[in-house]
Every structure is written in C-alpha cells, then in structure tokens.
BATORKOL-221329 format. One line per 4 residues: number of its first residue (from 1); for each residue x, y, z of C-alpha. Coordinates in Angstrom, 1 decimal, padded with zeros to 4 digits. Layout:
NUM> X Y Z ~ ... .
END
This chain:
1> 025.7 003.1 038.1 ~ 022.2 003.4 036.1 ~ 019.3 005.3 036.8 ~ 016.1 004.0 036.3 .
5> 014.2 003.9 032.9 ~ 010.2 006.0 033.2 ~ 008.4 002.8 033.1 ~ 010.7 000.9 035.6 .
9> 010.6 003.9 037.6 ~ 006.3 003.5 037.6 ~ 006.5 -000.1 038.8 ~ 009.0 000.7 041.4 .
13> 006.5 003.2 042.5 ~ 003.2 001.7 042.3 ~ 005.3 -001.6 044.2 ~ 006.4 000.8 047.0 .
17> 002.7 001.8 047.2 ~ 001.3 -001.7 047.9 ~ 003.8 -002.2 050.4 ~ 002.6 001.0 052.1 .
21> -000.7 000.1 051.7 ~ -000.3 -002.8 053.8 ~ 001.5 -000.8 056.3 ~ -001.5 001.9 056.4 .
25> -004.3 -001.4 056.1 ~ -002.7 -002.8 059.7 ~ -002.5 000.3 061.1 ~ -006.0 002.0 060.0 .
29> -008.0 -001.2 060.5 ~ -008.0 -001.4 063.7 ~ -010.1 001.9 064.4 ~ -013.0 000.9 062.5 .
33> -012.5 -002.3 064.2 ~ -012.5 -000.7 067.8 ~ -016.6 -001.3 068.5 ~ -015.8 -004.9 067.7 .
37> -012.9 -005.1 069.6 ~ -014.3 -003.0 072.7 ~ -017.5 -005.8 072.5 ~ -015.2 -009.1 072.4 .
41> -013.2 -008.2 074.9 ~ -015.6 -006.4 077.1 ~ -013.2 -002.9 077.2 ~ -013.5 000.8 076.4 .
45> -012.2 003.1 074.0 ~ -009.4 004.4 075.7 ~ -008.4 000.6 076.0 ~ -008.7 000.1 071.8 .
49> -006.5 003.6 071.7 ~ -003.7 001.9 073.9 ~ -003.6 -000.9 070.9 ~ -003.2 001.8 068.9 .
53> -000.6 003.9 070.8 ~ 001.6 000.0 071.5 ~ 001.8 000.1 067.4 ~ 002.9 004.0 067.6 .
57> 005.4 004.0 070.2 ~ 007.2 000.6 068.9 ~ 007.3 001.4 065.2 ~ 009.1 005.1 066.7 .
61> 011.3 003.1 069.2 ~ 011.9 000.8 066.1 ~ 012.6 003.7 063.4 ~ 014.7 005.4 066.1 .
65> 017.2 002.1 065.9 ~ 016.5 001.6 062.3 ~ 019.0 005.0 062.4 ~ 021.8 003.2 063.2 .
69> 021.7 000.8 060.6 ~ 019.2 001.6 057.8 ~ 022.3 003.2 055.2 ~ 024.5 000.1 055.8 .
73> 022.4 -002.2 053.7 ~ 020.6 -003.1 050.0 ~ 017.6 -000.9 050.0 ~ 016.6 -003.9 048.5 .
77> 017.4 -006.4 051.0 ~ 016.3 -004.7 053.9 ~ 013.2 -004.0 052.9 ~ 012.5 -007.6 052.2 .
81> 013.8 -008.9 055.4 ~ 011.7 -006.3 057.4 ~ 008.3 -007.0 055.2 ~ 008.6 -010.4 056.2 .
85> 008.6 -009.8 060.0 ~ 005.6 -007.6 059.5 ~ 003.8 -010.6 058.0 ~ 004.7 -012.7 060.5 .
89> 003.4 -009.7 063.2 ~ -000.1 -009.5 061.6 ~ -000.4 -013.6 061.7 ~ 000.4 -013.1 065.3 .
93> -002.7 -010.2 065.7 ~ -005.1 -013.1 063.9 ~ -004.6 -015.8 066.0 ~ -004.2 -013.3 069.4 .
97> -006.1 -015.2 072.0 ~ -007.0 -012.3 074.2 ~ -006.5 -008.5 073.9 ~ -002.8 -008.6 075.9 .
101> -001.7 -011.1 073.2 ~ -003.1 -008.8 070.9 ~ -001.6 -005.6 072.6 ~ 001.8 -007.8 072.7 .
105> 001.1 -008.8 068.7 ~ 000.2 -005.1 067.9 ~ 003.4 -003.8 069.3 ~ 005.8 -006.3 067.2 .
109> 003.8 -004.9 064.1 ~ 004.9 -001.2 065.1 ~ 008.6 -002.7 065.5 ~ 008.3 -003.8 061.4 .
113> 006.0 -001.3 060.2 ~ 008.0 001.5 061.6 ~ 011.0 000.4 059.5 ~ 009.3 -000.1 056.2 .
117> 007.8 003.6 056.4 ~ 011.4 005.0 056.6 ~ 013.1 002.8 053.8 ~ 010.0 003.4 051.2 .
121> 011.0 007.3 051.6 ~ 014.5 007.0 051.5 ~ 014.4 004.8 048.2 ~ 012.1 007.8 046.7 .
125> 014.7 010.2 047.9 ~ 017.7 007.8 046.4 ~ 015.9 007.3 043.1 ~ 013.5 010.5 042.3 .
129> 014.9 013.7 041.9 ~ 013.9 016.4 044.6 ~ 011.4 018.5 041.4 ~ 009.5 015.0 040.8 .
133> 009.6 014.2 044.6 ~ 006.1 015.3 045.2 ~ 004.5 013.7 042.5 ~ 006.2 010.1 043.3 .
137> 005.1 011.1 046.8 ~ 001.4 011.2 045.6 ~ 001.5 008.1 043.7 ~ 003.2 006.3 047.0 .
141> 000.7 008.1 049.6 ~ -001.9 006.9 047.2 ~ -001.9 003.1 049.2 ~ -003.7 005.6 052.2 .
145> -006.6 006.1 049.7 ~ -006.2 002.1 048.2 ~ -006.2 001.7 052.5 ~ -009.4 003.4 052.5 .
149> -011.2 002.3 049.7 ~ -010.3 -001.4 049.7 ~ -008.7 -002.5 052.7 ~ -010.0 -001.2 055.1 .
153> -013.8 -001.7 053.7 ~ -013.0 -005.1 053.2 ~ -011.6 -006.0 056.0 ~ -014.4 -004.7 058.4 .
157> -016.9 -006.3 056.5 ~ -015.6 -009.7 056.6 ~ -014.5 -009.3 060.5 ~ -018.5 -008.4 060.6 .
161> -018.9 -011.8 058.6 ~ -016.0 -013.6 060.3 ~ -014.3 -012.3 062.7 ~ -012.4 -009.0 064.1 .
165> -009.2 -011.6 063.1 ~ -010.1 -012.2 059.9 ~ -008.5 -009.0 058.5 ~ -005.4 -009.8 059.8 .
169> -005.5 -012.9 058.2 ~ -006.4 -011.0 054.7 ~ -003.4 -008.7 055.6 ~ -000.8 -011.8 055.9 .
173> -002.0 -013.2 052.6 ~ -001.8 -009.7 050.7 ~ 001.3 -009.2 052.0 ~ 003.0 -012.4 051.0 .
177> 001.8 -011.8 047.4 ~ 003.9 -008.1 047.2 ~ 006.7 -009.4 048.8 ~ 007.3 -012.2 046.3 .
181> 006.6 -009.6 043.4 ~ 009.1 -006.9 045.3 ~ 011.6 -009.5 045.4 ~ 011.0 -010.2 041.5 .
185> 010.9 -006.6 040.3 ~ 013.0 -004.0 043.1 ~ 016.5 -003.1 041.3 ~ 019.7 -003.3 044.0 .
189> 019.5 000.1 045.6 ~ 022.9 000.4 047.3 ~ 024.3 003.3 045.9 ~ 023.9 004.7 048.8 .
193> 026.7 002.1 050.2 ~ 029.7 003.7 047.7 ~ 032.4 005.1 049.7 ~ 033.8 004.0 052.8 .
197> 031.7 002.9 055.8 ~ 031.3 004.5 058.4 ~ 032.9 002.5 061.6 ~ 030.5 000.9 064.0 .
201> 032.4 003.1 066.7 ~ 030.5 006.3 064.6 ~ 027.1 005.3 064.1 ~ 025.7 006.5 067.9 .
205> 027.8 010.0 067.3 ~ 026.6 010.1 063.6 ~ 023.1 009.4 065.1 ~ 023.2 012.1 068.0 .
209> 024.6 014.4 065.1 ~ 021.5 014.2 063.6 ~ 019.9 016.3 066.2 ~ 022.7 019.1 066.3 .
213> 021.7 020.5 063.4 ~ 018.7 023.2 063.5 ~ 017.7 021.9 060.2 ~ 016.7 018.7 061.1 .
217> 015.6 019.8 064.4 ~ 012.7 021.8 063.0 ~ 012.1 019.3 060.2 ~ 011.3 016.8 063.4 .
221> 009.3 019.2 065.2 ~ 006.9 019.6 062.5 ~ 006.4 015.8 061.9 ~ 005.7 015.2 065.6 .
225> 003.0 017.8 065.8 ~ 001.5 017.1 062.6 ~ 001.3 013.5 063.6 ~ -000.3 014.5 067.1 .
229> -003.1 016.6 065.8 ~ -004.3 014.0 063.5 ~ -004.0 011.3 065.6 ~ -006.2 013.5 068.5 .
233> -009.1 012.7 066.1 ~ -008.3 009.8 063.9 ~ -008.6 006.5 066.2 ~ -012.2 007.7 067.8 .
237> -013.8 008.6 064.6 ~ -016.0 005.0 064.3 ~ -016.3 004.9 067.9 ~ -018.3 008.2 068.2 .
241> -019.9 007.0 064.4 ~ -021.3 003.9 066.4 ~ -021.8 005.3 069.9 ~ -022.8 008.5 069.4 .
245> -024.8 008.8 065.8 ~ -025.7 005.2 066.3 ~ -024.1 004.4 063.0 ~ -024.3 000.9 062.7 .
249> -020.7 -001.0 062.6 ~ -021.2 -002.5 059.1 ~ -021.7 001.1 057.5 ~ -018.5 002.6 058.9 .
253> -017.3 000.4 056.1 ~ -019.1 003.2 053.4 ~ -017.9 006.4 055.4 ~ -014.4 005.0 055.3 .
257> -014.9 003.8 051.5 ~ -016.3 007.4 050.8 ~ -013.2 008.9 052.0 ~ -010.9 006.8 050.5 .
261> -012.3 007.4 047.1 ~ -012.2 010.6 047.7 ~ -008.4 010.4 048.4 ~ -007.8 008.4 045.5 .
265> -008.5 011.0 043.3 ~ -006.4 014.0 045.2 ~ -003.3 012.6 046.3 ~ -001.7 012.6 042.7 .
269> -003.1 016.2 042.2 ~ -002.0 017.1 045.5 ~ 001.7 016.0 044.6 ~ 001.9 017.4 041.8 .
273> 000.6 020.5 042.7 ~ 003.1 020.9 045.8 ~ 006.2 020.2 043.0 ~ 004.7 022.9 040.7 .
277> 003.7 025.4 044.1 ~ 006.5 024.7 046.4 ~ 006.1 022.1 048.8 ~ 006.1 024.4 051.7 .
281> 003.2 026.4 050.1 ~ 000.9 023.3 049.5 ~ 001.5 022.1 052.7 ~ 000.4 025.6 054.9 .
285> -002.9 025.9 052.8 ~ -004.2 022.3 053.1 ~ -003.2 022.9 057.5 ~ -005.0 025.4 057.5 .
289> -007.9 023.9 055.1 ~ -008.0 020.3 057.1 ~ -008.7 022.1 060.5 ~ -012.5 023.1 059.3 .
293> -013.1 018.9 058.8 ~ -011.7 018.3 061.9 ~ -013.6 020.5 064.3 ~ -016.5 019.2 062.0 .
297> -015.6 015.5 062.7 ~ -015.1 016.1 066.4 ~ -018.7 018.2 067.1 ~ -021.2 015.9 064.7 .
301> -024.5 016.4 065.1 ~ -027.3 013.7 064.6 ~ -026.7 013.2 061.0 ~ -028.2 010.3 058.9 .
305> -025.6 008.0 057.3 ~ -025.9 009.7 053.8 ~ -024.3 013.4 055.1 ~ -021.5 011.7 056.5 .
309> -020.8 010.3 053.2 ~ -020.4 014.0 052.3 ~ -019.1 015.7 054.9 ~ -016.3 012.6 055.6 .
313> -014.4 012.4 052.5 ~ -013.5 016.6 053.1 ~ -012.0 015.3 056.4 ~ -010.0 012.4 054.0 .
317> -008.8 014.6 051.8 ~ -007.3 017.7 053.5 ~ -005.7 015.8 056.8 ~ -004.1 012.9 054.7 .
321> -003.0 015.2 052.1 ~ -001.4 017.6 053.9 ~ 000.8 014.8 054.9 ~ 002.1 014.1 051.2 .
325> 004.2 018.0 050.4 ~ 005.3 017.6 053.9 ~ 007.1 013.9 053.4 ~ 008.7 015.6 049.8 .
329> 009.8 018.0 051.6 ~ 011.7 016.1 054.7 ~ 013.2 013.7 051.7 ~ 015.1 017.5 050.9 .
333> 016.0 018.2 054.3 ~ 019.2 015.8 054.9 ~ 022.3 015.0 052.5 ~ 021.7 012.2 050.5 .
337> 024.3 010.0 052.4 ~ 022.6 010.8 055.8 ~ 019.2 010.4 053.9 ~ 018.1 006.8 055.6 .
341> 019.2 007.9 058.8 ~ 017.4 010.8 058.7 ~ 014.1 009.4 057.8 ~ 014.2 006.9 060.4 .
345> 014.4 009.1 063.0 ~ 011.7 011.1 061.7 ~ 009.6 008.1 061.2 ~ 010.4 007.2 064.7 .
349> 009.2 010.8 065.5 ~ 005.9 010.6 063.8 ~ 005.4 006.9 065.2 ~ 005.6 008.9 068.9 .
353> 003.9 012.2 067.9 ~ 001.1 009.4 066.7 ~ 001.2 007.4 070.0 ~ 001.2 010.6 071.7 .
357> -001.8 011.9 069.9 ~ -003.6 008.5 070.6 ~ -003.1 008.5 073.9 ~ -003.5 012.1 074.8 .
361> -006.7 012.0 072.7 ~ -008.0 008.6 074.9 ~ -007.9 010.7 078.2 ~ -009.9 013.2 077.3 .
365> -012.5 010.2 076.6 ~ -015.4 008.9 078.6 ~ -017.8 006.3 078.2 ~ -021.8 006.5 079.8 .
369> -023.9 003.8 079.9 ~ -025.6 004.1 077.2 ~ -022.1 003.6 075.1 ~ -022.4 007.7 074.3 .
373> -018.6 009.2 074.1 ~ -018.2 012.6 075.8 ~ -015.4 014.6 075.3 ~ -014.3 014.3 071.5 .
377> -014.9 017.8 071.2 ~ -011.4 018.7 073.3 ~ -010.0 016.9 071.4 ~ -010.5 018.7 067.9 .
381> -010.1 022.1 069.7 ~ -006.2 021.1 070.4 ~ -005.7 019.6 067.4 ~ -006.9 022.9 065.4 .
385> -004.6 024.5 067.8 ~ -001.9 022.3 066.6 ~ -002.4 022.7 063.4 ~ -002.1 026.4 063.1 .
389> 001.1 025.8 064.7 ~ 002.3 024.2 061.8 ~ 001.0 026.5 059.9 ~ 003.2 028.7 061.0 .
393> 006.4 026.1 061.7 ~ 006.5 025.2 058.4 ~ 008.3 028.1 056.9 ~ 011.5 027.6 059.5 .
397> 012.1 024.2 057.9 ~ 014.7 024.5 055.1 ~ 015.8 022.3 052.6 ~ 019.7 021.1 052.3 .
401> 021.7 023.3 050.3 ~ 022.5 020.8 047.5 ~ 020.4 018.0 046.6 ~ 021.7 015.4 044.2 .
405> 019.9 012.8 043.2 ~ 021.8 009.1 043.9 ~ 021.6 006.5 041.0 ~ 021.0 003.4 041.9 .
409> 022.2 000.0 039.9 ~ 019.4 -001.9 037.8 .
END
C-alpha cells in the first residue's frame, strides 16, 4: 500500500470535482430552467418542483442501497460504472418527449447521481487525512461554484437559443470527456477491501447497525435538516426572479453567474478555514450567517437586475458554504471500514431531506394570473427556523474516536 504523492493527490481532486460538477450542473439546471419548462409544457411551479423532488427522492432511495454494497468494490470501478449510467440518464432527459418522460428520465438521474455523491466523499475520506479534510472538501465543493459560473450559465443560454434539452445534451458530452480522463488518471482505491468480507447474510444487519449508534444518528439528523431548509428556497428562486420581479429568463443566467463567481472564490477559504477553526465552528457561524440571504431571497422587493447581482451572490456564498465543514465533518463521523456505508446513507438522507424541502416548499406555492408567485415568503420563515436548529444540532454530532487515514494503492 502507497499513499498518494501532493500533485497526484491535486489531480485526484480537481477530477473528483468535475465529476461533481456534472452531478450539481444536472441537478441545478433545471431550476433556472423551470419558466421554460412551466411554458413548454403548459404547467406550474409546484409541477417543475415535483421534477425536482423525482431526482431527490431516487438519488436518497438509491444512496440508501448503494449502503449495501458501496465498500465491496474498487472505488475506482464503481465510480466509473455509476458515471456512465448517469450519462446515459441525462441523454434520456434531452430527448424526453413530454414532461412524464422527463419526470421518468429525471428520476433514473437521481438513482446515478445519488451514488456518485457518496463515493466522491468516501474516496476523500479513504485518501485525505481528517486535518486536510476540509480543505480537499473546498477544492471538491468548488464544482458547485464551476456549476454556477459555467454550467449552469451556459446551459440556460443555449436552452434560450436552442432548446430547454439542449443542456442535457451539453451535460452527456461533458460527462463523457471526465469519464474517459477518470478512467486514465483515478489510482485503484480498494484498500478499503483488505480484510475479510463481510458475508452477504451481514450486510442488511451491518446496514440497520448504522442507525443504532447515536453518533450517526445525529450526524443524519443534521444532513436532513440542512438539506430541507435550503431546498425550501433553492428551486423557486428563478421562478419568483421571472414571475415576480419580471426578470427576464435570459438574465437569470448573470444572477446565477454572479453567485457562482462569488462561490468560486470562498469555498477554498471556507475549507480551509473550517480545518484551522474546527469544522463544527465554521459550520454554526456560516448557519447562522446564510439565514439573513435567505429571508432576503424569499421577501425581494422590486429590484432592478443590477442589485440582485449584489445581493445574490451573499445568498451563494453562505447557504452553499455551510454545506462544505459540514460534509468534512460527517467524513469523521464513521470508522473508516464503515466509511462508504455511512455516507451512502447520509447521501440518501440529504437526497430525501432535499426532496422533502422541494416538495414542502411547492405547497406553500400559488400561481395568479398574471404568473405572480404568492407564498415564497413561508417558505424562508421555516427555513430560518430550520436553520437555527442546526445551529444548535451541530454541537451533539461527534466525531469517531480514532480516525486513520486508509492508503490506497497507486
């Protein structure tokens, strides 16, 4: 067994972030694509957030599974095999003839993406030692901002050119080009395989083991209720932009590339501030700091298109990175040989606490005539309430005893 050298470590890294990114793309393109959709397919926004919520509850029914088999294989290999299905899932959303194909095609991208979230985290917690987990978080949770600043812009524009499908299509050709460089430069990652294997007759008691212990219980409560308050404003943000503020659906393209830029610049500093702070520390003041930009977001006045290019990349900033000390801190939370296990169920956790937020967030929603949304303003009310829950939650979750990190082979 070798460890990795610094700069093979960097690639392996800045690789794991590209496959996020086109994890976050598929995922975060479809809300500035909701007026689009809602037009095409003549439907409402509680209708776009049940696309959204198909993705959420799959990729957690998905990641729940994953459980049972995730530490049995290659890092490697399995996150090869499960990239590939995800391309194949967004070439199914371009050529979706109506919106249940699309529903049906969303969904089979939440059983793929679901997986790859978990893996990428448990090959940060195999490889990088818990004091640099942070940092190597940042650089990973970075592919939100590249989401934001390049994907996403991108893809709206040319679905306002081309198409709403034509980001998908962008999305199956990106993703074909990082998996044939992750199959050219990911090491084997399999440590994690020495020992004997656990019997098949284990894995559903080793899975319902997971939630015995009060460790990992309150590690999972916080994920799910971090995951729900952003996801009560998240999905509706370019709805309101278009339907309320009259922002039209081509410049949602610059908020989003505001905020992404914005992000771009923080995450990094944000990790490595949580490894120098304490990852619980970092985490409770950015809560507390993110739920300002949300009951912002959620009560907008009339405000012209250049003050949302201020006031958007605060809301960027603070909600997506309070989300990077909290994932170094779950990679702490289990033993290394129950890491990938772990992580998949709290993936599968978020992916619900997501869905749940979605679709929580959609009922509170209404739609007048005049294509005005009532109602967003509940919905940042509960999710400040949320967060100061977390606020507060965070302190009960601890981090395993001994933490030692795994070698992998190069």
């Amino acid at each position: 067994m070798t460890t990795l050298t610094p700069a093979r470590e960097r690639w392996l890294l800045w690789l794991l972030a590209l496959t996020q990114f086109t994890v976050i793309m598929d995922f975060m393109v479809m809300m500035p694509l909701a007026p689009q959709l809602m037009h095409a397919f003549d439907i409402g926004p509680a209708t776009v957030s049940g696309a959204v919520s198909a993705y959420a509850w799959c990729a957690g029914l998905s990641g729940l599974l994953a459980a049972t088999y995730i530490d049995r294989f290659d890092r490697k290999k399995l996150l090869l095999a499960m990239f590939c299905l995800f391309t194949v899932s967004n070439l199914a959303c371009a050529v979706a003839p109506n919106f249940h194909v699309l529903i049906w095609s969303r969904a089979f991208a939440g059983l793929t993406g679901g997986v790859l979230g978990a893996i990428i985290m448990a090959i940060i917690g195999d490889v990088i030692p818990a004091e640099r987990r942070g940092a190597a978080t940042g650089i990973v949770m970075t592919s939100f901002a590249m989401a934001a600043v390049a994907g996403v812009p991108i893809g709206v524009v040319l679905a306002a050119h081309f198409g709403w499908a034509s980001p998908f299509y962008l999305l199956v050709i990106l993703s074909l080009l990082i998996w044939l460089a992750a199959s050219r430069v990911l090491p084997s990652l399999n440590a994690h395989l020495a020992g004997p294997k656990t019997p098949l007759t284990q894995v559903l008691p080793n899975l319902l083991a997971l939630f015995r212990e009060r460790r990992h219980l309150d590690a999972f409560a916080l994920s799910i209720v971090n995951m729900t308050a952003s996801m009560l404003v998240i999905p509706f943000i370019s709805p309101v932009l278009v339907g309320n503020l009259g922002i039209a659906p081509a410049d949602v393209t610059w908020v989003y590339l505001a905020g992404g830029c914005a992000t771009l610049f923080t995450a990094r500093l944000i990790g490595r501030w949580a490894d120098k702070a304490g990852k619980q520390q970092v985490y409770r003041w950015i809560a507390l700091l993110s739920i300002l930009p949300m009951l912002l977001i959620t009560h907008l006045p009339q405000l012209p298109l250049l003050a949302l290019l201020v006031v958007f990349p605060f809301f960027m900033t603070l909600v997506s990175g309070r989300t990077i000390p909290l994932q170094a801190l779950l990679t702490t939370i289990p033993q290394p040989q129950k890491r990938g296990a772990f992580l998949s169920v709290n993936s599968a956790l978020q992916q619900l606490g997501s869905g749940l937020g979605a679709l929580l967030g959609g009922l509170t929603l209404s739609t007048d005539a005049a294509g005005h949304i009532s109602g967003y303003g509940v919905n940042g009310w509960v999710a400040a309430a949320l967060s100061l829950l977390t606020v507060w939650w965070v302190s009960r979750v601890k981090s395993a005893a001994v933490v030692t990190p795994a070698a992998v082979t190069g």
